[in-house]
Short mmCIF file of the C-alpha atoms (twelve columns), coordinates in Angstrom:
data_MODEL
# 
_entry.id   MODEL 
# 
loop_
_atom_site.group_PDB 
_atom_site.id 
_atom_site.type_symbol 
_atom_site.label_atom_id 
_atom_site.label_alt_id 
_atom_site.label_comp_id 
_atom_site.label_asym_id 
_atom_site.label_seq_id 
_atom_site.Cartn_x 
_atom_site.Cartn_y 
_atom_site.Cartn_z 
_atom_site.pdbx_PDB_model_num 
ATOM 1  C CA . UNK A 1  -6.341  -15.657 -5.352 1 
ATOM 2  C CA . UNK A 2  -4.522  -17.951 -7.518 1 
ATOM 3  C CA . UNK A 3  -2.437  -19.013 -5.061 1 
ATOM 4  C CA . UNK A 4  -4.949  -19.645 -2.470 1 
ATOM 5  C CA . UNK A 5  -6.412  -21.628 -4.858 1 
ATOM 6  C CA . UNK A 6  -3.429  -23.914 -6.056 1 
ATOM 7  C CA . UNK A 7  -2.686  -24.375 -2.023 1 
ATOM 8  C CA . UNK A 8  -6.322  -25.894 -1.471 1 
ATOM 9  C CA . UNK A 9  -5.630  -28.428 -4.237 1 
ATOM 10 C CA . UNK A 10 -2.039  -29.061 -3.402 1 
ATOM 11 C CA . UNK A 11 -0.397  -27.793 -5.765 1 
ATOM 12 C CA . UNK A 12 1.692   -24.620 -4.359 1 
ATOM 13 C CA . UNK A 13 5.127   -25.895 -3.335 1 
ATOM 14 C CA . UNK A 14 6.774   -24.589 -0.623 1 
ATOM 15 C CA . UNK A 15 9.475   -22.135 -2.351 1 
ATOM 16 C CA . UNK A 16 5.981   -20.885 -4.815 1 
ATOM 17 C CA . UNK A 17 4.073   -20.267 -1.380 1 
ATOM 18 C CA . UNK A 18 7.511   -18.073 0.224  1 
ATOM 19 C CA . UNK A 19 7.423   -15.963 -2.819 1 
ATOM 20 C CA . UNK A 20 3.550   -15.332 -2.386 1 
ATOM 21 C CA . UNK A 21 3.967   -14.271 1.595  1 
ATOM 22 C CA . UNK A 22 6.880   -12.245 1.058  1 
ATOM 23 C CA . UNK A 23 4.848   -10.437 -2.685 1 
ATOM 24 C CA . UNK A 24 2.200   -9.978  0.117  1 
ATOM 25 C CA . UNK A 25 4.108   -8.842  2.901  1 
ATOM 26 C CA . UNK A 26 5.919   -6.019  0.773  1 
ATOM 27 C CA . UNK A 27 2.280   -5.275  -0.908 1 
ATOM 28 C CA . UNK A 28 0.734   -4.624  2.252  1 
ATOM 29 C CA . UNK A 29 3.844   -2.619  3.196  1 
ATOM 30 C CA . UNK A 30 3.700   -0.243  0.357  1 
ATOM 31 C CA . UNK A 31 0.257   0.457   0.414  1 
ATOM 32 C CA . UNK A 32 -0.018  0.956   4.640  1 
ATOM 33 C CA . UNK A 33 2.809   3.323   3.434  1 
ATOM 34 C CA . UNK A 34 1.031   4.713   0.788  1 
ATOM 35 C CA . UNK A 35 -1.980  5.264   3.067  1 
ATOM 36 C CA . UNK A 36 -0.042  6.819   5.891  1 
ATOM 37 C CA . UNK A 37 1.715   9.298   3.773  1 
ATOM 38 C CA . UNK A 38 -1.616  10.431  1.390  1 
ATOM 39 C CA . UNK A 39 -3.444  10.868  5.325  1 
ATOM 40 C CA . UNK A 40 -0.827  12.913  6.426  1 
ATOM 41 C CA . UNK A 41 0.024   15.174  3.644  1 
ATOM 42 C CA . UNK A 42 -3.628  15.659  2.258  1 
ATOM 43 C CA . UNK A 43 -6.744  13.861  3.468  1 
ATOM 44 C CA . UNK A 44 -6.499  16.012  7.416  1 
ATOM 45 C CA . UNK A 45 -7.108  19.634  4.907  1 
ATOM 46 C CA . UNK A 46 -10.432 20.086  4.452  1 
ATOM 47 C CA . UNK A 47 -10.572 23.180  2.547  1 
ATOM 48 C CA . UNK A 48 -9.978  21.917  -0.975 1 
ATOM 49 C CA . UNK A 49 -9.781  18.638  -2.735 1 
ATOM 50 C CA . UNK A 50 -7.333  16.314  -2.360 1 
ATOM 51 C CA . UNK A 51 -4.314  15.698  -5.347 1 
ATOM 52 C CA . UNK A 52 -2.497  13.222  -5.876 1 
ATOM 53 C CA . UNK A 53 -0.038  15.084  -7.455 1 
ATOM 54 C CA . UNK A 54 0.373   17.613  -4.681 1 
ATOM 55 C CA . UNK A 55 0.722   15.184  -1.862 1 
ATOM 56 C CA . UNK A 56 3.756   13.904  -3.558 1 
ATOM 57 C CA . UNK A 57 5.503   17.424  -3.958 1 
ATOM 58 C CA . UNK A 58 8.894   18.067  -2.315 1 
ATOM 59 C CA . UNK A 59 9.036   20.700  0.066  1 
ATOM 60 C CA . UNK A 60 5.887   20.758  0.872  1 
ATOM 61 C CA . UNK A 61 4.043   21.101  4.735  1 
ATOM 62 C CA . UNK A 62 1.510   18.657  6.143  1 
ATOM 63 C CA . UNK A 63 -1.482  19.826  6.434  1 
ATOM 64 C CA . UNK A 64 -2.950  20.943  9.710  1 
ATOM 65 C CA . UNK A 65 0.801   21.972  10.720 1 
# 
């Protein structure tokens, strides 16, 4: 937000506004990631709730499989 902000006033230089895009870009990575691996591992089992905790286990078998 702050950045978007500083570039509509003119203030973002150009090496400021590469580091934004590429915090953004790996952001967006990690959390699509995130999402993927928390829909494949937990949210498809509709039996019980989901954890956090126990999507993140070793060893363990996605759901539905």
């Amino acid at each position: 937000m702050t950045a978007m902000h500083r570039n509509a006033f003119g203030t973002l230089s150009q090496v400021e506004a590469t580091i934004v895009i590429a915090e953004l870009v790996i952001a967006g990575f990690l959390i699509i990631r995130l999402a993927v691996h928390i829909f494949r591992y937990g949210f498809i089992q509709c039996s019980g709730k989901l954890s956090i905790t126990g999507t993140f286990r070793k060893g363990g078998t996605p759901a539905g499989k």
